[in-house]
C-alpha positions as CSV (number, residue, x, y, z in Angstrom):
1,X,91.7,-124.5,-107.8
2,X,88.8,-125.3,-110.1
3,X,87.9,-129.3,-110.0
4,X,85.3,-131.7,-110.4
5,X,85.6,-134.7,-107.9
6,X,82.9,-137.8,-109.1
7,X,82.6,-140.2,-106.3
8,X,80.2,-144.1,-106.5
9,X,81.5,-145.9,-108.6
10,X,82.1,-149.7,-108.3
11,X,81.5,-153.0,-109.1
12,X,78.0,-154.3,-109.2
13,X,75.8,-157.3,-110.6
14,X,73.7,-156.9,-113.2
15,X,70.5,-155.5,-112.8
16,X,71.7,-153.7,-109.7
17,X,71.8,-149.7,-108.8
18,X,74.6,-147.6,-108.3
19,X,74.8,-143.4,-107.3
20,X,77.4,-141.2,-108.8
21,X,78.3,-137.8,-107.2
22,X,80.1,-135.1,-108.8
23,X,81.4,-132.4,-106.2
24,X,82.7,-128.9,-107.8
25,X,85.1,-127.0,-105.6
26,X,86.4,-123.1,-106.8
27,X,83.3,-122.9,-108.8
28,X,79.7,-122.2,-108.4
29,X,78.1,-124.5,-110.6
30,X,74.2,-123.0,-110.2
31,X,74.7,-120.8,-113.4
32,X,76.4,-123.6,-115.8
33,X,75.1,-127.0,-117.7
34,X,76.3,-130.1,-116.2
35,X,76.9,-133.1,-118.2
36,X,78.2,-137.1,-117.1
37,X,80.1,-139.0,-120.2
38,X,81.0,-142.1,-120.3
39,X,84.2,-144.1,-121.7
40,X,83.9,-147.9,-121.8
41,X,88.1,-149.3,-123.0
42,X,88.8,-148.8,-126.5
43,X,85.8,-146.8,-127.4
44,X,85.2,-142.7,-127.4
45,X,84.0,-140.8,-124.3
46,X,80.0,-140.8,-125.1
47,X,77.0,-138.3,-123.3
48,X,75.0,-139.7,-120.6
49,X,73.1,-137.2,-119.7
50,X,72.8,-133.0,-119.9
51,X,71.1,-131.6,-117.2
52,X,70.3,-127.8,-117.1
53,X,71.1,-125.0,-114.4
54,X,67.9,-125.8,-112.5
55,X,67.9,-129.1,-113.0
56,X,64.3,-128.8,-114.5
57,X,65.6,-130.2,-118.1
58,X,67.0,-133.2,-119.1
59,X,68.9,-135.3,-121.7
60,X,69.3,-139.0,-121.6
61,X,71.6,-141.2,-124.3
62,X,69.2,-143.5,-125.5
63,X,70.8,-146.3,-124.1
64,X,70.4,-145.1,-120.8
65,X,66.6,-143.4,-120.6
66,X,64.5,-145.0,-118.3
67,X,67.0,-146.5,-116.3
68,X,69.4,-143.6,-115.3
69,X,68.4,-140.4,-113.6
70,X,70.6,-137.2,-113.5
71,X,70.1,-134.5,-111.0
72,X,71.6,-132.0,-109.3
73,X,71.9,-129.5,-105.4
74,X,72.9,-126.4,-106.2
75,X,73.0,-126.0,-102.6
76,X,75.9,-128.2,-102.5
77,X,77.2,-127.4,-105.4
78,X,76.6,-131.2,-106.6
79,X,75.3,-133.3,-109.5
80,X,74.2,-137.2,-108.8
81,X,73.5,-139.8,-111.7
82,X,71.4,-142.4,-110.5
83,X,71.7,-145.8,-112.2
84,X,69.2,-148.6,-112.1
85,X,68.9,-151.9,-114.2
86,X,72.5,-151.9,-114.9
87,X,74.0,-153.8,-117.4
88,X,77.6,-155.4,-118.3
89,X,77.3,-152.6,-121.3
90,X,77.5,-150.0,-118.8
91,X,80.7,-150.6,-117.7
92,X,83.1,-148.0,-118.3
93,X,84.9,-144.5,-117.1
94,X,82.2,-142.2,-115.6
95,X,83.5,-139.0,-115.6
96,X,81.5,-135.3,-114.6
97,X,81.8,-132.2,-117.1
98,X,80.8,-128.2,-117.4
99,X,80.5,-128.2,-121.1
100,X,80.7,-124.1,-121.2
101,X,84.2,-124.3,-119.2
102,X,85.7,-127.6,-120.4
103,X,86.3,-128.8,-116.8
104,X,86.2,-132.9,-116.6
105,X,86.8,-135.1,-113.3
106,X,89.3,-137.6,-112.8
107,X,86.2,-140.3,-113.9
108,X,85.0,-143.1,-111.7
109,X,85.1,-146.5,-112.8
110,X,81.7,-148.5,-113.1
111,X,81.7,-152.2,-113.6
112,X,78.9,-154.5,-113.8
113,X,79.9,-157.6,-113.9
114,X,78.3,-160.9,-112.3
């Protein structure tokens, strides 16, 4: 079976740092773009970030560059989103995504909240 598991979410204060992990099981992720979204109540599911098959490229919503950092094991067959500074407009859904495949995770809830 073909799934994307994210894992790190939580609740944290503002100006504090969480690490989200997206595990792929019954696919090799090396060869395919990887992708986190977002989904904050009421609102659309937005891109966070695009990272390439090597992990060598990168694309940041603007409301996020500088202060989050995608990357990626191929190794483990993993992507990570690292989140610094956060603030209370970060809160939302975080969910992992092959764009090529349409394959989405369950999503991970992030709340920063004080």
């Amino acid at each position: 079976q073909v799934r994307l598991d994210e894992s790190g979410g939580g609740l944290v204060q503002p100006g504090g740092s969480l690490r989200l992990s997206c595990g792929a099981s019954g696919i090799i992720v090396s060869t395919y773009y990887m992708a986190w979204y977002r989904q904050a109540p009421g609102m659309q599911r937005d891109l966070v970030a695009l990272i390439n098959t090597g992990g060598g490229s990168t694309t940041y919503a603007s409301s996020v560059k500088g202060r989050f950092t995608v990357s990626r094991d191929n190794a483990k067959n993993t992507m990570y989103l690292q989140m610094n500074s956060l603030k209370p407009e970060d809160t939302a859904v975080y969910y992992c995504n092959i764009p090529a495949r349409n394959l989405w995770g369950q999503g991970t809830q992030v709340t920063v909240s004080s």
